[in-house]
N, C-alpha and C positions, 0 to 999 in steps of 0.2 A: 504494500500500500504506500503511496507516495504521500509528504504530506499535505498534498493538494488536495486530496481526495479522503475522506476519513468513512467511515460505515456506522450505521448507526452503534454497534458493539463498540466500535474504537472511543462515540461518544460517552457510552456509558462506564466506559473504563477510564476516559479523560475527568470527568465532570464527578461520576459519582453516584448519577444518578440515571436509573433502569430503564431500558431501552419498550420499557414495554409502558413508563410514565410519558417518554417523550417519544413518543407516537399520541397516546392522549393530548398532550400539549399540543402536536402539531395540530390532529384536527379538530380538539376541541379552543383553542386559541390561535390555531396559528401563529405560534413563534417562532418555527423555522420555518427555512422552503426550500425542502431538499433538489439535489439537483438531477440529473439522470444520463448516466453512460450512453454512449450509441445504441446499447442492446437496453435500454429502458431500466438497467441497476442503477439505485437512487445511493445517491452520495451527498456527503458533507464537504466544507471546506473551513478552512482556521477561522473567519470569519463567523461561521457559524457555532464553533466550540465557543470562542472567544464571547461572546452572547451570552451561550447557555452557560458558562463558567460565571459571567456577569448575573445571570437570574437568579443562577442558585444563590448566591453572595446575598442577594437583594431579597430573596426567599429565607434565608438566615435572618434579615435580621427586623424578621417580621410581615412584611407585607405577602398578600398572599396571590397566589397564578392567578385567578381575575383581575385581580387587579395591576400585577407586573405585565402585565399582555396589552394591558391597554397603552403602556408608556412608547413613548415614540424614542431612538435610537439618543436621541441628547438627552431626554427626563433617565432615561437608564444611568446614561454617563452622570447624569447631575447626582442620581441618588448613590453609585459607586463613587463619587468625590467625599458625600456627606458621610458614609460610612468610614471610608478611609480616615477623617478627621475626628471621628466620633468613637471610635470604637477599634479598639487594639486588634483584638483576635482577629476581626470581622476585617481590619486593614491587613494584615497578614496575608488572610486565603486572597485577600482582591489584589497583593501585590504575587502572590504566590501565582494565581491565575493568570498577570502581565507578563510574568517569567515565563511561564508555559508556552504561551501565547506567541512572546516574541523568540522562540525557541524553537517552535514547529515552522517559524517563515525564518530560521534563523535572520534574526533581524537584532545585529547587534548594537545598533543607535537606542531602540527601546530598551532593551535591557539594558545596556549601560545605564541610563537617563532614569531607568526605573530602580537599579541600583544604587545611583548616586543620591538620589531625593530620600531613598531610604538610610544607607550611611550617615546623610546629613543630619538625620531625625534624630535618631538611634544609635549611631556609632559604628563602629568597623567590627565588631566582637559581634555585636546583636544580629547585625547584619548577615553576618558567615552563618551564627550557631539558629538562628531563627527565622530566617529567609532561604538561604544559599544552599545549606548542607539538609536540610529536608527536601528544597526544591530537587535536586540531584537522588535521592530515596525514590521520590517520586515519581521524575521521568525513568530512572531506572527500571521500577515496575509495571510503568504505564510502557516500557517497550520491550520487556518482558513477554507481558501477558496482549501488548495489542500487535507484536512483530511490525513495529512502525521502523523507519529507518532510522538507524542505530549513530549516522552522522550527526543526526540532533543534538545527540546523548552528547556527542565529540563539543558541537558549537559550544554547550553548557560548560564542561565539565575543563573545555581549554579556558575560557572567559573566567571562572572562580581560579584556576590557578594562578593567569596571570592578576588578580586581584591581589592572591595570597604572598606572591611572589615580588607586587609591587610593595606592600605591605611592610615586608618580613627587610627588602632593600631601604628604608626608609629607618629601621630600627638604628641604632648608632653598636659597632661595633666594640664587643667588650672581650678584657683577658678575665678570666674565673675558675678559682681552683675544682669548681664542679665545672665536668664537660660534657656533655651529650652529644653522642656519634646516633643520627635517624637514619635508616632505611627500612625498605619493604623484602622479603625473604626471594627469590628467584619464583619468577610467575607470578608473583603478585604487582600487580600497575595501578589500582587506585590510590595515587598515592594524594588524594586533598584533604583528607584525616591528617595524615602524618606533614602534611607541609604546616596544616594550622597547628600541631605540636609545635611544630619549628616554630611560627610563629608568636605561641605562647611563651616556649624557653627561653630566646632570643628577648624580649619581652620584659621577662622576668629578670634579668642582667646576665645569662649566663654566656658561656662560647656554648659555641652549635656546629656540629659537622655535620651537614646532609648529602648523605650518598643517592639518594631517592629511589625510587623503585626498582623490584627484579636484579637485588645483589646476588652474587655468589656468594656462601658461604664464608670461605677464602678470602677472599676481600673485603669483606666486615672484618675478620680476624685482624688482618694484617693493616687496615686503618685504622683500628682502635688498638692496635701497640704505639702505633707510628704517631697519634693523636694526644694517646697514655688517655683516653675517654675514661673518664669514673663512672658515666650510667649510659648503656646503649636500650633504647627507644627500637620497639620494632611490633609490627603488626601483621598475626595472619588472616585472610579476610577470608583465603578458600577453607573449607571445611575440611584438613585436613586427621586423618584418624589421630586421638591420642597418644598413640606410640610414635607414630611418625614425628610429631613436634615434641614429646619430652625426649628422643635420642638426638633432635636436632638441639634442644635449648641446653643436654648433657655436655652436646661439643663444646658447647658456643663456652659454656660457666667451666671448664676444662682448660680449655685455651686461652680464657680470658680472665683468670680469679681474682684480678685488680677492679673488673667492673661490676657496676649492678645492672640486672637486667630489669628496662621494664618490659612488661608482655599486654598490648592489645586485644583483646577478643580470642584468645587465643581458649580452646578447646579441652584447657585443662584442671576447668575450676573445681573438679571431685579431685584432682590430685593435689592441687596448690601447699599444702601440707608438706609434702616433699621438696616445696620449692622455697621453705619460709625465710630462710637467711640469707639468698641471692634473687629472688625473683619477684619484685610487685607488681600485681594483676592488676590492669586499669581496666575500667568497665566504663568508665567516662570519665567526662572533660574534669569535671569537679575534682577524682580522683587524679590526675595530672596537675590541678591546680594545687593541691591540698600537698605534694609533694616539692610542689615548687619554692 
């Protein structure tokens, strides 16, 4: 599916809401107007998500389908400005929505623009942990489950790096007897968790070595001698079995008994017991902060 063209499934996996409600919408309000293929298959386009994205918001926050159906394209936009200013959460999903939005037409002027007015409000932390990093959950599973094209996923997901990356350049460079060497284990590439660590550490006054994602082994060993790292940062995202990660984190605290490790998400919280005097389990940001 291209993202010109969406189906009504792909709407109800966008939005949230069941494709069997917006059919009743269409013909009992006509709120959309679907469109139709050469062979008469009825389709959507961003234009039309973008909308039902806006209803639903505007169905939040109270008013009900007779009466959202009657508003004409500006009373819509008037009443997603009043929400945005009025109401926290409620500006959330409608700025969550503009992200989506300008992310299926990759249209990076809008995001930008919709990022920056949110920064402005809220700051650069709120922004990442309450906007940016669920927006990314999201379309993650929205092309999952709708097999929408996966470049989207790419526009997003390069745009918050270079944020985090602007970001983390702008911090003022420091020497600190605590050192934190971040990377990702080999095959693993998500790396906007671990850069906003980076971001955090750096932040907080320490040195930071970022190797980024898909290390070898080997070369985390031999940069954190070379570094003399006191805490190495590392996250597994794929689901690897428990043996396979406690003989790799065996190597890693073997080879390296000057550091501590921390451990991301990693798959071994009924063992962590065995791990008490070298390895702290983050399960969130809080706990990375709390260590800080």
């Amino acid at each position: 599916i291209m993202n010109k063209e969406l189906s009504i499934k792909d709407l109800e996996n966008l939005s949230g809401i069941k494709a069997h409600t917006i059919r009743i919408w269409e013909k009992r309000y006509n709120i959309l107007d679907p469109k139709r293929t050469n062979t008469n298959i009825r389709y959507y386009d961003t234009q039309d998500l973008v909308k039902l994205l806006n209803i639903t918001s505007i169905l939040d926050s109270g008013m009900r389908i007779s009466k959202v159906s009657t508003l004409t394209e500006d009373e819509i936009n008037q009443q997603i400005l009043g929400i945005k200013s009025e109401n926290i959460d409620g500006a959330k999903k409608i700025i969550m929505n503009e992200l989506i939005g300008a992310t299926l037409q990759c249209d990076a002027i809008s995001f930008e623009s919709t990022f920056i007015n949110y920064r402005s409000q809220y700051g650069f932390e709120a922004t990442i942990e309450d906007i940016l990093y669920p927006l990314l959950i999201r379309i993650g599973l929205m092309w999952t489950v709708s097999k929408l094209n996966p470049s989207q996923e790419h526009f997003a997901s390069q745009l918050i790096k270079q944020k985090l990356f602007s970001a983390i350049n702008e911090l003022p460079l420091v020497a600190s007897k605590r050192k934190f060497l971040l990377y990702l284990p080999e095959k693993e590439d998500h790396e906007i968790g671990l850069l906003y660590a980076y971001y955090l550490i750096k932040k907080s006054g320490y040195q930071t070595v970022y190797l980024g994602p898909s290390v070898p082994l080997v070369d985390v060993i031999e940069c954190a001698k070379n570094s003399e790292a006191t805490e190495i940062l590392c996250a597994f995202t794929i689901p690897y079995s428990e043996d396979r990660i406690a003989k790799y984190l065996d190597k890693l605290i073997s080879k390296l008994p000057f550091t501590n490790l921390l451990l991301h998400n990693a798959n071994l919280q009924n063992k962590k017991d065995n791990y008490t005097d070298k390895v702290v389990f983050l399960n969130s940001l809080e706990d990375l902060r709390n260590i800080l």
